[in-house]
N, C-alpha and C positions, 0 to 999 in steps of 0.2 A: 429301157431306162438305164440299162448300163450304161456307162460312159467312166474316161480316165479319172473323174471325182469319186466314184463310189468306187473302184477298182483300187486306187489309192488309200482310200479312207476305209476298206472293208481288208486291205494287206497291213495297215500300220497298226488296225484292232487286232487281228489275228498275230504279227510278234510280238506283242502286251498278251494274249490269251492263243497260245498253239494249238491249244486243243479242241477250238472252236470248229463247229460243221462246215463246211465248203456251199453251203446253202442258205442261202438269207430270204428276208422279203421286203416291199418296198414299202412307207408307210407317203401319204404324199396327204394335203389340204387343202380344200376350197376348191370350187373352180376356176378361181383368178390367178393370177403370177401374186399379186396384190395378197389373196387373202392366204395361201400358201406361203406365205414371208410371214406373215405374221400370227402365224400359228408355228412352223420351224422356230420362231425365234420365241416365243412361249416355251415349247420344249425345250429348246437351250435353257431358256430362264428357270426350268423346275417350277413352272406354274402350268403345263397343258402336260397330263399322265394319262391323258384318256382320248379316243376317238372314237366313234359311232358313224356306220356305216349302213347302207340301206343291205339287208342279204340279197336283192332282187340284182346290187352291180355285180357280187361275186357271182351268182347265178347265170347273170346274161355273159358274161367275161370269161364263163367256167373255169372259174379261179377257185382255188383253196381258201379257205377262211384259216385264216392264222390260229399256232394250237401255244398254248403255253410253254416256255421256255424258248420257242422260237427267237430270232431275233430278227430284228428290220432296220433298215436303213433308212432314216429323216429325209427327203429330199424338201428344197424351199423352191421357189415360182418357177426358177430357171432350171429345176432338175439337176441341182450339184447338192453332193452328199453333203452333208451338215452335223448328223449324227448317229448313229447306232445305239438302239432300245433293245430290251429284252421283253418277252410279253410275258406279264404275270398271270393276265387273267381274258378271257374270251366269254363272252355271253351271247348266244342269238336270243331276244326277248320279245314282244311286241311293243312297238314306241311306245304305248300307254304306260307300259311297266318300266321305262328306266325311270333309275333314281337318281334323289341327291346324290347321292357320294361319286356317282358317272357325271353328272349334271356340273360338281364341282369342280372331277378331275378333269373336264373337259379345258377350264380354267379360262374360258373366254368370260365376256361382258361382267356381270355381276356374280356369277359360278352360280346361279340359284338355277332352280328346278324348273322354277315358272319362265324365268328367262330363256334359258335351255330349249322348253317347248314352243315356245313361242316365232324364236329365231329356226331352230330344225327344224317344223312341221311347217313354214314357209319354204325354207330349202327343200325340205323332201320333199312336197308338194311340185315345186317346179322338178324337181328330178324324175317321178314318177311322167309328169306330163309328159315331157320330154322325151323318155323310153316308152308311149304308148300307156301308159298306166295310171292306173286311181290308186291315190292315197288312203290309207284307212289309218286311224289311232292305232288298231290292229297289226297295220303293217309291220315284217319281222325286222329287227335293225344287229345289226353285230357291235355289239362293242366292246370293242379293246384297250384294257388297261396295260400301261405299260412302264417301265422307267428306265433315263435315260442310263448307258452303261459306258458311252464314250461320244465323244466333242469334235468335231474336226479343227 
């Protein structure tokens, strides 16, 4: 996912901040170019400080689950950087257990709870299909809270 946006936008944060790590991570949204825009541009807006993530994609991707203070790079549909987050806070929980205050900083539809489960446990449901797998309320999810620390 590198490309001349995020190489740009990851050199212009680091002479504003010199002392920042030579290491980032990527944070990206939705499965669509569609829903990935309008989640990037929530995070611009300072209304989306949250993302929840199934553990089973970091799992199959043998990827790192992001740890506090890290920092990531927003990309929107077409994979051009947008923004740079810092991560406050990382949780693996089982979906039954997130809550409000994840539920809100997610900052889509109406920020409630009920809403929240309603729209992810459809998404994750088809996601689990998809990679061979069943859904459970059980199932473990990561989420990450974060705030924005620079704009492209």
């Amino acid at each position: 996912m590198i490309n001349e946006s995020v190489e740009e936008l990851w050199e212009n944060f680091k002479l504003q901040n010199p002392n920042l790590p030579d290491h980032y991570e990527f944070l990206t949204f939705g499965q669509t170019e569609s829903a990935a825009n309008k989640s990037a541009a929530l995070v611009l807006e300072g209304l989306k400080t949250a993302k929840t993530t199934l553990l089973l994609e970091y799992q199959e991707e043998n990827k790192s689950i992001p740890k506090k203070g890290d920092y990531a790079i927003i990309l929107d549909g077409r994979h051009q950087a947008i923004g740079v987050v810092q991560i406050l806070k990382v949780r693996v929980i089982p979906f039954d257990e997130v809550t409000d205050e994840i539920a809100y900083e997610e900052g889509e539809g109406d920020r409630t709870l009920s809403t929240w489960r309603e729209f992810y446990q459809l998404y994750f449901q088809q996601q689990c299909k998809a990679k061979q797998h069943s859904f459970s309320t059980k199932i473990e999810v990561v989420c990450i809270q974060f705030e924005l620390v620079y704009a492209a």
